[in-house]
Z-matrix of the N, CA and C atoms (Angstrom, degrees):
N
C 1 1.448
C 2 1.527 1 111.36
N 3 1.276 2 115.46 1 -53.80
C 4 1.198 3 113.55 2 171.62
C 5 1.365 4 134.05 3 -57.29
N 6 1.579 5 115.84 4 -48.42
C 7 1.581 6 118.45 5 162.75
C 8 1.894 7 106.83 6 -55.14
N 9 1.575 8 122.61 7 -17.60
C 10 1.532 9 95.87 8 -166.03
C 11 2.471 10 82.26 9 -76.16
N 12 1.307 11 91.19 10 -48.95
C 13 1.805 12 86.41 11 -155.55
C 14 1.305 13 104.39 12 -53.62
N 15 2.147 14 133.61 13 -3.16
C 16 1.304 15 113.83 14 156.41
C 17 1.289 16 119.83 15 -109.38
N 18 1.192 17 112.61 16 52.12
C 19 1.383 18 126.78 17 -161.39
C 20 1.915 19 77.96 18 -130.66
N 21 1.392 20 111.63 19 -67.28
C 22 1.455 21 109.80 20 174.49
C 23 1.164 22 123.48 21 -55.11
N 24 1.190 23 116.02 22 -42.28
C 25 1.424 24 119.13 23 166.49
C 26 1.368 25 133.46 24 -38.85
N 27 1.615 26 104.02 25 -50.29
C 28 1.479 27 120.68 26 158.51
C 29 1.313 28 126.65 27 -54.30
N 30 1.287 29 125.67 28 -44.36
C 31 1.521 30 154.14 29 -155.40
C 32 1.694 31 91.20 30 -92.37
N 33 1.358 32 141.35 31 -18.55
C 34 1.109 33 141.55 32 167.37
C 35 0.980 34 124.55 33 -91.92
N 36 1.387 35 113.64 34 -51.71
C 37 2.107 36 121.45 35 138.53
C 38 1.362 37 138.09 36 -26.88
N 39 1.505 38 90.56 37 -36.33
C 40 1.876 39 91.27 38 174.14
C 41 1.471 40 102.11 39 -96.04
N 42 1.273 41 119.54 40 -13.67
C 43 1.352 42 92.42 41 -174.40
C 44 1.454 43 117.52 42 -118.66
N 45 1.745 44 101.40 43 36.90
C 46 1.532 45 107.41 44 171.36
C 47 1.392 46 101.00 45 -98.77
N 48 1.786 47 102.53 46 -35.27
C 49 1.617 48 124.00 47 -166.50
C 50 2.141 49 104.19 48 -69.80
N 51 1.286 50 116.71 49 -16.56
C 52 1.507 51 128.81 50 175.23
C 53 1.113 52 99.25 51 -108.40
N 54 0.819 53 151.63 52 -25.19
C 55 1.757 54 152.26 53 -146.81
C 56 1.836 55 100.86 54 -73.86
N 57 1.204 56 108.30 55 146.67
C 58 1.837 57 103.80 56 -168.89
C 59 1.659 58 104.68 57 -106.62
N 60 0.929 59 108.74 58 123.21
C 61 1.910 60 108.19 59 -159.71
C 62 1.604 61 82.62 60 -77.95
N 63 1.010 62 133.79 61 -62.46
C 64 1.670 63 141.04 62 -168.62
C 65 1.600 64 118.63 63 102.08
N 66 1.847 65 90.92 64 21.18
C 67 1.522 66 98.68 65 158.29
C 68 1.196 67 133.18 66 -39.99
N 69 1.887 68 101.81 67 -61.45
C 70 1.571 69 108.04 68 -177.32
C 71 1.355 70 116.30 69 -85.37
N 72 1.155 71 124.67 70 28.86
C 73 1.358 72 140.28 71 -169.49
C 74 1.400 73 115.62 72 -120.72
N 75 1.385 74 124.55 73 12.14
C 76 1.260 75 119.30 74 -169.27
C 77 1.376 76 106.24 75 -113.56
N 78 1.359 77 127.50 76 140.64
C 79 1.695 78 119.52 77 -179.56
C 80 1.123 79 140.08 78 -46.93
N 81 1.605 80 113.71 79 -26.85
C 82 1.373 81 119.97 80 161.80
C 83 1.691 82 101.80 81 -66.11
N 84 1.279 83 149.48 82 -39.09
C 85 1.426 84 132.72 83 -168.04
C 86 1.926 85 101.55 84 -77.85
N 87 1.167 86 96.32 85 -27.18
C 88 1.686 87 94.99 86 -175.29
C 89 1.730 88 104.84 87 -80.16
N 90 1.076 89 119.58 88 -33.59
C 91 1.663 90 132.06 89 170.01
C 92 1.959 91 100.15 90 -56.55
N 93 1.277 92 113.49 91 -47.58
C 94 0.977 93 101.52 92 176.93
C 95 1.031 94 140.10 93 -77.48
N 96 1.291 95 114.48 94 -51.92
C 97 1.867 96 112.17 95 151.28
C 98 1.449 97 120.85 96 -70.13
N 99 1.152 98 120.70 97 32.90
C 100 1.734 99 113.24 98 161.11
C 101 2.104 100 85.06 99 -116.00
N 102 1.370 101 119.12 100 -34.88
C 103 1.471 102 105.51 101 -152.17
C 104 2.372 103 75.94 102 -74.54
N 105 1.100 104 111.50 103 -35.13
C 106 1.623 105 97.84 104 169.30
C 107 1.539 106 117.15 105 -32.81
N 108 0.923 107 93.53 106 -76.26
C 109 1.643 108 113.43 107 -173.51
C 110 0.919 109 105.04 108 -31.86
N 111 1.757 110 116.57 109 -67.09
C 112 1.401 111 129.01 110 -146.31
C 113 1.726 112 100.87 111 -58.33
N 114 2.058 113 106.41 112 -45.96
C 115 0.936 114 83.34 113 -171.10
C 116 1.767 115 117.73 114 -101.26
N 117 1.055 116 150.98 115 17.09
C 118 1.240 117 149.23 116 119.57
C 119 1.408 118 122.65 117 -23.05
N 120 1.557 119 127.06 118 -52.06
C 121 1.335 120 110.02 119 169.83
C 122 1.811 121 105.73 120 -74.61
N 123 1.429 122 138.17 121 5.09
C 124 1.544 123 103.60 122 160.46
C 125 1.384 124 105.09 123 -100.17
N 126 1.284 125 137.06 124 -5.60
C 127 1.699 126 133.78 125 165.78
C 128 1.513 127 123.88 126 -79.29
N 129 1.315 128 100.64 127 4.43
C 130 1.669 129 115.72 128 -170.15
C 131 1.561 130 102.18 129 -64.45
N 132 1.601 131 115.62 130 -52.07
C 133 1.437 132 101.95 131 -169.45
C 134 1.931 133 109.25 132 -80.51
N 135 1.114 134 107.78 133 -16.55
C 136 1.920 135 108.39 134 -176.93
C 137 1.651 136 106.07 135 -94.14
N 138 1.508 137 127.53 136 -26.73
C 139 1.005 138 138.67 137 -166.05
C 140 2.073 139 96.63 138 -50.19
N 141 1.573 140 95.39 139 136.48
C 142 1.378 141 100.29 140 -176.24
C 143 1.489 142 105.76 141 -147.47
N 144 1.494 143 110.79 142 -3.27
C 145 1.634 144 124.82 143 -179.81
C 146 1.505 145 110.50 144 -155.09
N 147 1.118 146 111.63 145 112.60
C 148 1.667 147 127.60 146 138.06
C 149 1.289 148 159.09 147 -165.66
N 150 1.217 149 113.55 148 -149.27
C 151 1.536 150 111.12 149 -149.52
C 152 1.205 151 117.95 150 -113.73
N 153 1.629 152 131.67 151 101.26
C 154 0.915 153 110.30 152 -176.36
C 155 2.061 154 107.94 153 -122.48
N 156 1.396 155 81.88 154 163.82
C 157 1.970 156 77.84 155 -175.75
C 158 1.506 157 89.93 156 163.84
N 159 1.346 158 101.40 157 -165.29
C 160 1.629 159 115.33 158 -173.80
C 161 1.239 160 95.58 159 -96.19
N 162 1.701 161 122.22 160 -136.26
C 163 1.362 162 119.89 161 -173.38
C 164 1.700 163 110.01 162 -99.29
N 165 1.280 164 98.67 163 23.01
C 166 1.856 165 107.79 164 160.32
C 167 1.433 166 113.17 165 -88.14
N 168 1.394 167 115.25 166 -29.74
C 169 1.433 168 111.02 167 166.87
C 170 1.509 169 105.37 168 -80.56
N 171 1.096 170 121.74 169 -29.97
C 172 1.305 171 115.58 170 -156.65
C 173 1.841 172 108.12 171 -86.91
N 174 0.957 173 109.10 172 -13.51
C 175 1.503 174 128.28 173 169.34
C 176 1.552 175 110.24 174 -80.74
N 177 1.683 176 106.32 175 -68.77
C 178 1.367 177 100.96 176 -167.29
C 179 1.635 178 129.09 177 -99.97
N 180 1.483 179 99.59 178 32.09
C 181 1.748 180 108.33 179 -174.34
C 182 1.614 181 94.51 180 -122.31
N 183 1.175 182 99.89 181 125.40
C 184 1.762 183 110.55 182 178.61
C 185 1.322 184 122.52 183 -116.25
N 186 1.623 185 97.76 184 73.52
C 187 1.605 186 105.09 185 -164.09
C 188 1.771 187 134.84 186 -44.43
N 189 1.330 188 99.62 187 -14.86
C 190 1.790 189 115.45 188 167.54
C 191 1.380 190 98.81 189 -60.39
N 192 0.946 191 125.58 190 -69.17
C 193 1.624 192 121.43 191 -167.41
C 194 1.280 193 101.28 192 -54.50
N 195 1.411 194 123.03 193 -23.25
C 196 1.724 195 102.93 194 177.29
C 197 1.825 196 117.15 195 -104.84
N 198 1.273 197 102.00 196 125.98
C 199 1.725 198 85.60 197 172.92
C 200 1.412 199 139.60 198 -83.62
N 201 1.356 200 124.89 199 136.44
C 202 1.307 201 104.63 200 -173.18
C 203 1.825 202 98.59 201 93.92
N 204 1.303 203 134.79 202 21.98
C 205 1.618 204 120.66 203 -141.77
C 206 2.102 205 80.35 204 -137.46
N 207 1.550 206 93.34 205 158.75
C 208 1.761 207 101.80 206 161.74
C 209 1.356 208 89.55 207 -166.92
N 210 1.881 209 99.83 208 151.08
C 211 1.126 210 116.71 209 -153.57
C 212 1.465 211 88.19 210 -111.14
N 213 1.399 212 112.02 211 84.98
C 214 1.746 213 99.61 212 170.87
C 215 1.604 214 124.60 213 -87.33
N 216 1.361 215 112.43 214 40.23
C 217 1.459 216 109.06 215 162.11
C 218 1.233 217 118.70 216 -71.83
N 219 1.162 218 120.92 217 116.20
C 220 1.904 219 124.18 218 145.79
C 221 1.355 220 131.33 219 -97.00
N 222 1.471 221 87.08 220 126.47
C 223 1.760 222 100.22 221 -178.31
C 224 1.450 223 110.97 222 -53.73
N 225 1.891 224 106.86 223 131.75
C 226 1.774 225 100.97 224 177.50
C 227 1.675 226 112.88 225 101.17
N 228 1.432 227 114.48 226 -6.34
C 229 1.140 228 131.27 227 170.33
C 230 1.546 229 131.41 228 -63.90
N 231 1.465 230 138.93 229 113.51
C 232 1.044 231 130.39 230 163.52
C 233 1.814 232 132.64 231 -70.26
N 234 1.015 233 145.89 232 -134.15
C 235 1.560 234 154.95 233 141.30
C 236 0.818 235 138.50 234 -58.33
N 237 1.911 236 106.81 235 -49.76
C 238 1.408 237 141.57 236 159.22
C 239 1.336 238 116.52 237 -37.56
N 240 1.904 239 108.86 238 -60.68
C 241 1.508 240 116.10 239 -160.42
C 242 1.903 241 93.33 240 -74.69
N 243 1.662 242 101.12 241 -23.25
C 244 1.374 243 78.13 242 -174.04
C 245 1.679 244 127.94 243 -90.49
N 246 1.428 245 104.03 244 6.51
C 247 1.634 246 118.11 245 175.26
C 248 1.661 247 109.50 246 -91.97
N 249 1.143 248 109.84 247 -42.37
C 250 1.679 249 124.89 248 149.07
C 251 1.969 250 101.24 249 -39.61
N 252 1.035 251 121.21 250 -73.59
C 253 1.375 252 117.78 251 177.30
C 254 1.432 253 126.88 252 -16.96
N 255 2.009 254 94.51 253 -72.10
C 256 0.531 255 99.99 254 -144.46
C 257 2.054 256 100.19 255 -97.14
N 258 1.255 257 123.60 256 9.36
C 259 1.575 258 134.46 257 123.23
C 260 0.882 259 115.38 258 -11.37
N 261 1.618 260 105.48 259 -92.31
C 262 1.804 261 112.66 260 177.06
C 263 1.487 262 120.27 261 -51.08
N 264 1.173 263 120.95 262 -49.84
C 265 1.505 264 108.80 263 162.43
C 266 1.762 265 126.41 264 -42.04
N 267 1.418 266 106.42 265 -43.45
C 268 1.488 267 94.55 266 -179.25
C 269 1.414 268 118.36 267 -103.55
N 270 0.962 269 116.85 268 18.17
C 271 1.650 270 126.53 269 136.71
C 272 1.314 271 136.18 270 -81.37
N 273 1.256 272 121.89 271 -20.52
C 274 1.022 273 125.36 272 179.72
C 275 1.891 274 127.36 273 -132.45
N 276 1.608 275 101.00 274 22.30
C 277 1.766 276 115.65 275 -173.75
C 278 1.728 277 69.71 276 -143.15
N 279 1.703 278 111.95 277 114.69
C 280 1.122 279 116.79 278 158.15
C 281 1.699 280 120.68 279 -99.23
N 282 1.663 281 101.46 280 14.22
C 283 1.928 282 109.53 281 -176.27
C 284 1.100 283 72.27 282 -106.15
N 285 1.464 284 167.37 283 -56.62
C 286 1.225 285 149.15 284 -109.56
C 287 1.624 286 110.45 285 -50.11
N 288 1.248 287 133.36 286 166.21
C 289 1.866 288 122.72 287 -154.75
C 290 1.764 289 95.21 288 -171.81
N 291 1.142 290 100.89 289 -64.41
C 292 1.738 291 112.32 290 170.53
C 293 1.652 292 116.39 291 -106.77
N 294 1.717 293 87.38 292 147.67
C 295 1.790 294 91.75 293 166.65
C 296 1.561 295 119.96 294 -142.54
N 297 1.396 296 128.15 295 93.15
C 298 1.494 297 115.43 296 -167.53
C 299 1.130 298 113.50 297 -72.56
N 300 1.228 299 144.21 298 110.52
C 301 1.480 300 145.12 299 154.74
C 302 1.570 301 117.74 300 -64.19
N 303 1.247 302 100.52 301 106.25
C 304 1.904 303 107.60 302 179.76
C 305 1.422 304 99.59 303 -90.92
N 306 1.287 305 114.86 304 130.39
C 307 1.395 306 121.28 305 -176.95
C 308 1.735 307 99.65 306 -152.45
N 309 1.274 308 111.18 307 116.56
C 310 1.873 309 102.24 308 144.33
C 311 1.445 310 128.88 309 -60.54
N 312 1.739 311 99.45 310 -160.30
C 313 1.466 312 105.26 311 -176.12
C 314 1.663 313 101.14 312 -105.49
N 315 1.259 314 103.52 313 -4.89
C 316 1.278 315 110.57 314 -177.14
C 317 1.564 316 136.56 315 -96.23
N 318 1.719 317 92.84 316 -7.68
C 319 1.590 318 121.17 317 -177.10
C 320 1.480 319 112.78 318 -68.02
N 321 1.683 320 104.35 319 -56.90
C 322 1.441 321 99.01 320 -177.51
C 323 1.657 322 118.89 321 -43.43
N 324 1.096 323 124.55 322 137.46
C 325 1.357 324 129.54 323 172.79
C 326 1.680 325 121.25 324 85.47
N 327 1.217 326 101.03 325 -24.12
C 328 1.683 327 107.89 326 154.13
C 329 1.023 328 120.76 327 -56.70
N 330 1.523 329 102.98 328 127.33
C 331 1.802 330 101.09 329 162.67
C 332 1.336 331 103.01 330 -139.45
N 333 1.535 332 122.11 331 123.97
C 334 1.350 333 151.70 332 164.74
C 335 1.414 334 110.99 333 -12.42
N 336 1.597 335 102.67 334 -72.79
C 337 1.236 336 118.82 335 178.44
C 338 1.261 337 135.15 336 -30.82
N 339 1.747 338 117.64 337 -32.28
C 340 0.936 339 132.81 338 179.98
C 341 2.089 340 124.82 339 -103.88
N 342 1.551 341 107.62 340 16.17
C 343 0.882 342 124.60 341 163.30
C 344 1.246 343 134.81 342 -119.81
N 345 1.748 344 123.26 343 157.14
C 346 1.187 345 121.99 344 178.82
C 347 1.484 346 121.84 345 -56.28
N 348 1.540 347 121.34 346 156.92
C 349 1.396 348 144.24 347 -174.18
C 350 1.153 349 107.23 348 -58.76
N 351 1.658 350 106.85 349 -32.57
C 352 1.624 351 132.09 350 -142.37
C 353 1.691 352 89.85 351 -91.25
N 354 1.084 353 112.55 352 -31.14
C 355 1.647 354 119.21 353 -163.97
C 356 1.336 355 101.83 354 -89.56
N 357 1.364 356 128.85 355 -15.51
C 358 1.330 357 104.37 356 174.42
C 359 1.242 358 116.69 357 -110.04
C-alpha cells in the first residue's frame, strides 16, 4: 500500500515537472519570433550593430537610434541561445563592427533548458 501511494506520488511529480504549460505556444510568442526572423534576414547584408542577450537586450537596446543596428534579444534566453546567436550573426552580416552582449549577474550558470515554461 504504501510503495503504490509513492509510486503516485512520484508519477504526479514527474508529470507536473514535463507537463507543457502552452506558454510558448501561444500566437503572440510565435508572431514574435517569426516578426524577429523576418526582420534579421533583411538587415543581414547592412547590419553593422547588435544586440544580443535575453530580454535585457531586448528591453534596453533601441535599435532606431542606431544605424545600420538589430535588436536580437529574445525574451526567455540563456548564454547558450546567445552564443548560438551570435554564430549565425557572424556568418551571415559580413559589415558586422559592433556586438552588445546583455547579460546579468544571474545568467552565468543558467541554463533554460532545464526549467519550467511556467517560469519564464
Amino acid at each position: 500500500m504504501r510503495i503504490r501511494l509513492i509510486y503516485r506520488y512520484l508519477r504526479g511529480r514527474l508529470r507536473k515537472l514535463i507537463a507543457n504549460d502552452d506558454v510558448a505556444t501561444t500566437r503572440s510568442f510565435f508572431n514574435y519570433v517569426y516578426t524577429k526572423r523576418r526582420d534579421l534576414d533583411e538587415v543581414f547584408p547592412v547590419m553593422e550593430v547588435v544586440a544580443i542577450g535575453s530580454s535585457l537586450s531586448d528591453y534596453a537596446f533601441y535599435s532606431p537610434s542606431w544605424s545600420k543596428s538589430f535588436n536580437f534579444g529574445l525574451t526567455s534566453s540563456d548564454l547558450s541561445v546567445a552564443l548560438e546567436l551570435y554564430e549565425k550573426v557572424l556568418r551571415n552580416a559580413p559589415n558586422l563592427r559592433i556586438v552588445f552582449l546583455y547579460s546579468g549577474v544571474f545568467v552565468p550558470g543558467f541554463n533554460l533548458a532545464y526549467t519550467s515554461e511556467r517560469n519564464r
